[in-house]
C-alpha positions, -999 to 999 in steps of 0.1 A, spaced: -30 -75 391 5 -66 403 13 -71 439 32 -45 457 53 -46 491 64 -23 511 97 -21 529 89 -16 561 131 -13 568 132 20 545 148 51 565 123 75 569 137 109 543 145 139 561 118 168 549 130 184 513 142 218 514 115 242 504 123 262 472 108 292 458 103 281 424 65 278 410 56 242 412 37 230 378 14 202 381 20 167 360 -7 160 338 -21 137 360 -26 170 384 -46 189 361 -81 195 374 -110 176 358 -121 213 338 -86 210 324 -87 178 311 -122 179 292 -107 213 277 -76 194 267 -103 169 251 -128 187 237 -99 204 219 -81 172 202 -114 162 194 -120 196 172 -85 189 160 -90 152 149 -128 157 138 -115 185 109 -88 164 103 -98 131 93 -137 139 78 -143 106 60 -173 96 46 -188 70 70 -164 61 92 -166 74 126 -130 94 129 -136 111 160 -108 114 189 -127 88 208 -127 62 179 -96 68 164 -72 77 196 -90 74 225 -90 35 239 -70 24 213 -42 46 217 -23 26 248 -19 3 218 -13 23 191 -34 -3 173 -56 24 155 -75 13 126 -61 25 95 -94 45 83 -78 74 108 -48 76 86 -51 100 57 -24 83 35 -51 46 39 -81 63 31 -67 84 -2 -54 46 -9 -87 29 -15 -105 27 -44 -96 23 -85 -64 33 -99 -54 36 -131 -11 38 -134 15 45 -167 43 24 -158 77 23 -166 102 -6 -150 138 -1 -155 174 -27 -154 201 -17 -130 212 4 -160 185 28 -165 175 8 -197 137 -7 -201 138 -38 -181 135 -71 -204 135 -107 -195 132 -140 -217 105 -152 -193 83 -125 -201 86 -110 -240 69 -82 -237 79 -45 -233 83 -25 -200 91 8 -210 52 13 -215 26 -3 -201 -7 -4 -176 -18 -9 -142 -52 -14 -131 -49 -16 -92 -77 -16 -69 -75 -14 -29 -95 -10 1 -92 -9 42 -109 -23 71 -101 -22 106 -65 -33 107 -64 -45 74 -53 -35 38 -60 -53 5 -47 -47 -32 -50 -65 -61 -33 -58 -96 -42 -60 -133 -6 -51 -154 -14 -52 -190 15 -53 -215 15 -41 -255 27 -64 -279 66 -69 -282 79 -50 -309 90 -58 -345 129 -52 -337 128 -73 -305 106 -103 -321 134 -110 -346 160 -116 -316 135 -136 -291 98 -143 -307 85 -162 -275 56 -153 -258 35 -162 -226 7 -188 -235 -1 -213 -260 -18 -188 -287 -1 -156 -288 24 -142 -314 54 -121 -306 43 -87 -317 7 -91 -328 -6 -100 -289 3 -87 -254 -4 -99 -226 -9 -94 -184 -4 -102 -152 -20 -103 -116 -9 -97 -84 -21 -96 -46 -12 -80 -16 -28 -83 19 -16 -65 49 -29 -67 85 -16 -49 117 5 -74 136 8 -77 176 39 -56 173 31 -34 141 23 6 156 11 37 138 -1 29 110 21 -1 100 8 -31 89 29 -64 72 23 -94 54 35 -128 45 38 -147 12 53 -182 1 86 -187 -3 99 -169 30 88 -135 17 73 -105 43 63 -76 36 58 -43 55 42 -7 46 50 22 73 33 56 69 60 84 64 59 118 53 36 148 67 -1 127 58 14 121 23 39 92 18 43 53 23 69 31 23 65 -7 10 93 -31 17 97 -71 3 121 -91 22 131 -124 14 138 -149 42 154 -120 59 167 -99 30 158 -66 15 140 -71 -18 123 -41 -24 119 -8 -15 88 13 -29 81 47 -17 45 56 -25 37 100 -28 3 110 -27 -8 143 -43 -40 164 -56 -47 189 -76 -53 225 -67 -86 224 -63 -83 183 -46 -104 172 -69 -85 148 -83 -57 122 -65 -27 115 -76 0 87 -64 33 84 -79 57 50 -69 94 40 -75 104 9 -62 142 -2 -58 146 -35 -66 178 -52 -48 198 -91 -53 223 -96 -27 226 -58 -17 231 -46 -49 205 -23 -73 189 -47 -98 159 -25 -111 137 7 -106 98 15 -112 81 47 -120 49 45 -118 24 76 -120 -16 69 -112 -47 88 -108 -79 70 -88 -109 72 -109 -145 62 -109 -154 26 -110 -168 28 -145 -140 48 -159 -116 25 -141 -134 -8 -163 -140 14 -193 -103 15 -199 -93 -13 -185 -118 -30 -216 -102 -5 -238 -67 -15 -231 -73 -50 -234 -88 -43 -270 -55 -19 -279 -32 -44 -268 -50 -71 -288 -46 -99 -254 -62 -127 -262 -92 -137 -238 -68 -170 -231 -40 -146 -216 -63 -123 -199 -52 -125 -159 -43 -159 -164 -3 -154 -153 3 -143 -121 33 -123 -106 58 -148 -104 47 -163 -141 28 -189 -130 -4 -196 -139 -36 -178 -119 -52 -207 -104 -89 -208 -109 -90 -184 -138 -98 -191 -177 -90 -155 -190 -109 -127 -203 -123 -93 -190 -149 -107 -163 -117 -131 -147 -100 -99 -147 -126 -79 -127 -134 -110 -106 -94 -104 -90 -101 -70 -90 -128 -68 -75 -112 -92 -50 -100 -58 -31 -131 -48 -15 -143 -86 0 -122 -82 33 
């Protein structure tokens, strides 16, 4: 409650000249007929807007009490909902030069390779998780650098893969559509919605310095029945470009989703041992032995929140 005093001392004002100009009412003059018209319209407008399965998007729901706040939950954004579900990406990672990115950590080639991402919403919150699968190194490279990732593999026979998280929540301070995240090592990240219902941005900073910028596209075909989502992420070290990702993915079924995932696993002859045993930052994936069902386990991982 905020306590409020008068000044008895104030000066009385002197009566304001009358003018001849049409007074318009402030919104909070409108008559009650008004406002419910003003309602019942946003509501038609958000109703056809945000149709979504079975989550309640009316103007009530998604704007109504919530909207002092701004802390609306992200199933009334278009660009969260098209988000969810299975994806399957080509990917592409490039070197500040435009060349395919390589790295003696990880042997294995980036100028082709797959993503299986999976990712869901509730409430405030966001959740991804990542398969990357990686063909074998090839013939050419092998004779310069035949290491490999894991204790069994050989340098162009076996490839190999990788996992990654991401979990997102609305902060206190986070409006719109934004949500952020933390990860060891000083690392936050933050996704803001931008673009007319069809764009996100994804940044990674590290104790206080941009990492990574991704901007995420969604699209659909003519007749929308397909979605499309197309990334490029700017990698930076100390302000200055240090790689680039082009990555183009379609959301699929869940059974087409593990079908190739299985196939791609066969293709690129990964051994069961390196099967989502190597996490993003090349460590190993805690509480994982390898194979297809460890993989699915962390995928799967998306739609517990």
């Amino acid at each position: 409650n905020i306590l409020i005093i008068k000044n008895k001392n104030k000066k009385q004002q002197p009566p304001q000249k009358q003018s001849n100009h049409k007074i318009i009412p402030s919104p909070k003059e409108h008559s009650p007929r008004m406002k419910y018209s003003t309602f019942f319209a946003l509501s038609l407008l958000f109703n056809s807007s945000f149709a979504h399965d079975d989550f309640d998007t009316s103007f009530m729901n998604c704007w109504g009490a919530t909207s002092i706040l701004r802390r609306v939950p992200l199933e009334c954004y278009k660009q969260w909902r098209e988000e969810t579900g299975y994806w399957i990406g080509e990917l592409t990672l490039y070197q500040a030069d435009g060349s395919p990115y390589e790295t003696s950590s990880f042997n294995y080639p980036y100028d082709s390779y797959k993503g299986f991402i999976t990712g869901s919403i509730d409430g405030l919150s966001y959740r991804q998780r990542n398969v990357f699968l990686y063909p074998p190194q090839t013939e050419e490279k092998c004779a310069l650098d035949n290491s490999v990732t894991g204790v069994q593999g050989t340098c162009g026979v076996n490839g190999n893969s990788r996992i990654f998280s991401a979990d997102q929540t609305a902060s206190a301070t986070d409006r719109y559509g934004t949500i952020s995240g933390e990860m060891p090592g000083g690392i936050s990240t933050s996704t803001t919605l931008v673009g007319d219902e069809s764009g996100l941005l994804y940044q990674v900073f590290i104790e206080g310095e941009l990492s990574q910028s991704q901007l995420t596209t969604l699209t659909e075909d003519p007749e929308g029945n397909n979605i499309f989502r197309t990334r490029t992420a700017q990698g930076f070290v100390f302000g200055r470009s240090a790689y680039a990702s082009f990555y183009r993915e379609r959301r699929v079924t869940e059974e087409e989703f593990y079908n190739e995932m299985n196939a791609t696993l066969q293709e690129y002859n990964i051994l069961d041992s390196d099967a989502c045993t190597t996490n993003g930052f090349g460590g190993f994936a805690t509480g994982y032995e390898g194979g297809f069902d460890d993989c699915k386990t962390h995928l799967e991982e998306s739609f517990t929140l």
